[in-house]
C-alpha positions in Angstrom: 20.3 15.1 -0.6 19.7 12.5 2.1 18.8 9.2 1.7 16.8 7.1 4.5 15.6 3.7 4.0 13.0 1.6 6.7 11.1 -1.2 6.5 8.5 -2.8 8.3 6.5 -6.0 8.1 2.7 -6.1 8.0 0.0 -8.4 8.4 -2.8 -9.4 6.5 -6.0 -11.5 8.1 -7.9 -12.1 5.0 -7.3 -13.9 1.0 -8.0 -10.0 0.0 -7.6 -6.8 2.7 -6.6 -3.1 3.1 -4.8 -1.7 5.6 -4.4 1.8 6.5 -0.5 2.3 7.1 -0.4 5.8 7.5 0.9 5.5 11.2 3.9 3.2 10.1 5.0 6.0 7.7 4.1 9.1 10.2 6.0 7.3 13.2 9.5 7.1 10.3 8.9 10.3 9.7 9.0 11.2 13.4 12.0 8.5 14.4 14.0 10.8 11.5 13.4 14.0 12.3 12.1 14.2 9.0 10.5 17.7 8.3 10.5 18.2 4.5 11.4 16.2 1.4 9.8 13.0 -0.4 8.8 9.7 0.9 8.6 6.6 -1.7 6.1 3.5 -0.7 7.1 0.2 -2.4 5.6 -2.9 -1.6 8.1 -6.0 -3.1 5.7 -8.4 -3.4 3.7 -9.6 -6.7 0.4 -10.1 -4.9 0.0 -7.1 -3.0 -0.2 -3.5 -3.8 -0.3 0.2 -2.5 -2.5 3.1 -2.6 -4.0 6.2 -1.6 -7.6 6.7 -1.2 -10.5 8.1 0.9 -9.9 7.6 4.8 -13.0 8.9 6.0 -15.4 6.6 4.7 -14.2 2.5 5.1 -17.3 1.8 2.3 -14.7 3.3 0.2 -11.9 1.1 -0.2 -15.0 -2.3 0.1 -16.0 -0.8 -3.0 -12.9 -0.7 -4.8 -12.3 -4.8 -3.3 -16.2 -5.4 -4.6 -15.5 -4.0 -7.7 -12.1 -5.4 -8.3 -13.7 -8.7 -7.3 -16.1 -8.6 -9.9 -14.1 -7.7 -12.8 -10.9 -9.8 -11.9 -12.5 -12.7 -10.0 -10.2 -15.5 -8.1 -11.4 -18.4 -10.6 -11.7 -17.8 -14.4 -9.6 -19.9 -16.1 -6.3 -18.9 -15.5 -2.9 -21.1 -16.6 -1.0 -19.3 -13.1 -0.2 -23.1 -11.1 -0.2 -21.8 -8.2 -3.6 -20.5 -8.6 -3.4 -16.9 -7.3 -3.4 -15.0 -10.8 -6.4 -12.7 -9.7 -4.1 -11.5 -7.2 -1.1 -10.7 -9.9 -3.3 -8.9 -12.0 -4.8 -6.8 -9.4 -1.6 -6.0 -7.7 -0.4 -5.1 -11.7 -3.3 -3.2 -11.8 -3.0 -1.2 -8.2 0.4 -0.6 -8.5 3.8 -1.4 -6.4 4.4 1.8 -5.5 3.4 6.2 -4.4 5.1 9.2 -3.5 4.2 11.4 -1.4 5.7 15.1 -0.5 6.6 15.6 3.9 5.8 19.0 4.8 6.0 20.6 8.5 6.8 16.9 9.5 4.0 15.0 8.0 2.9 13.2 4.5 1.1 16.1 2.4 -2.1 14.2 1.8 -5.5 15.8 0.4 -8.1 15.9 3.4 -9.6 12.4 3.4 -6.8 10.8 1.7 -4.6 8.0 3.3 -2.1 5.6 2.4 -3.5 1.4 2.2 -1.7 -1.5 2.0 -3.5 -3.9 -0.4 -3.1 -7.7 0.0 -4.9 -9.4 -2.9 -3.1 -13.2 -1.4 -3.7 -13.6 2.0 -3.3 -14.1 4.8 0.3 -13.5 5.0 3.1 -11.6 6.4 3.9 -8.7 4.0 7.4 -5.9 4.0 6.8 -2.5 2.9 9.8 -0.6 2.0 9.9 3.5 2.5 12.7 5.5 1.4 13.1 9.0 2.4 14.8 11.8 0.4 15.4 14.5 2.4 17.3 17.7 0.9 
């Protein structure tokens, strides 16, 4: 098994955003030579996340924001100094990190699915970490 590690910086516009990095991870894929194994997402930051959801529809992933909004909102009490708590919890709550299988050269997503940065403390300049394993 092969190891390959890349990284690449991102960056957000808004306090709370999601960015479709699917072509960061296809254009790895294609700098390797890269035709099957496992790619890992990891995003090392506390107030940012990653995910995979629908592609086709950008109402999609403003729902998800709305609704993560709602029931985690920016003001509510929280001890946090620094005042950014919301954006801890819903990075907790997202998650760090997805796998995803490379088949014939490409991530093995379902039909509408992609892969979204989510910044839950911008605007800022974000890293995203990939590692391959390639057998």
């Amino acid at each position: 098994m092969i190891l390959i590690r890349k990284e690449f910086s991102i960056k957000s516009h808004s306090r709370v955003e999601v960015i479709n990095i699917d072509h960061y991870i296809a254009s790895s894929i294609q700098e390797h030579q890269i035709n099957e194994g496992i790619c890992t997402v990891f995003v090392p930051h506390t107030t940012a996340a990653v995910t995979i959801n629908e592609n086709a529809d950008p109402d999609v992933m403003r729902d998800i924001n709305m609704e993560l909004n709602k029931i985690i909102p920016f003001a509510d009490g929280y001890h946090h100094v620094e005042g950014n708590s919301a954006a801890h919890i819903k990075s907790t709550l997202v998650g760090a990190s997805e796998q995803i299988f490379i088949e014939d050269g490409r991530l093995k997503l379902g039909t509408w699915q992609s892969v979204f940065f989510c910044e839950f403390d911008g605007p800022r300049t974000r890293k995203v970490w990939l590692q391959f394993m390639v057998s």
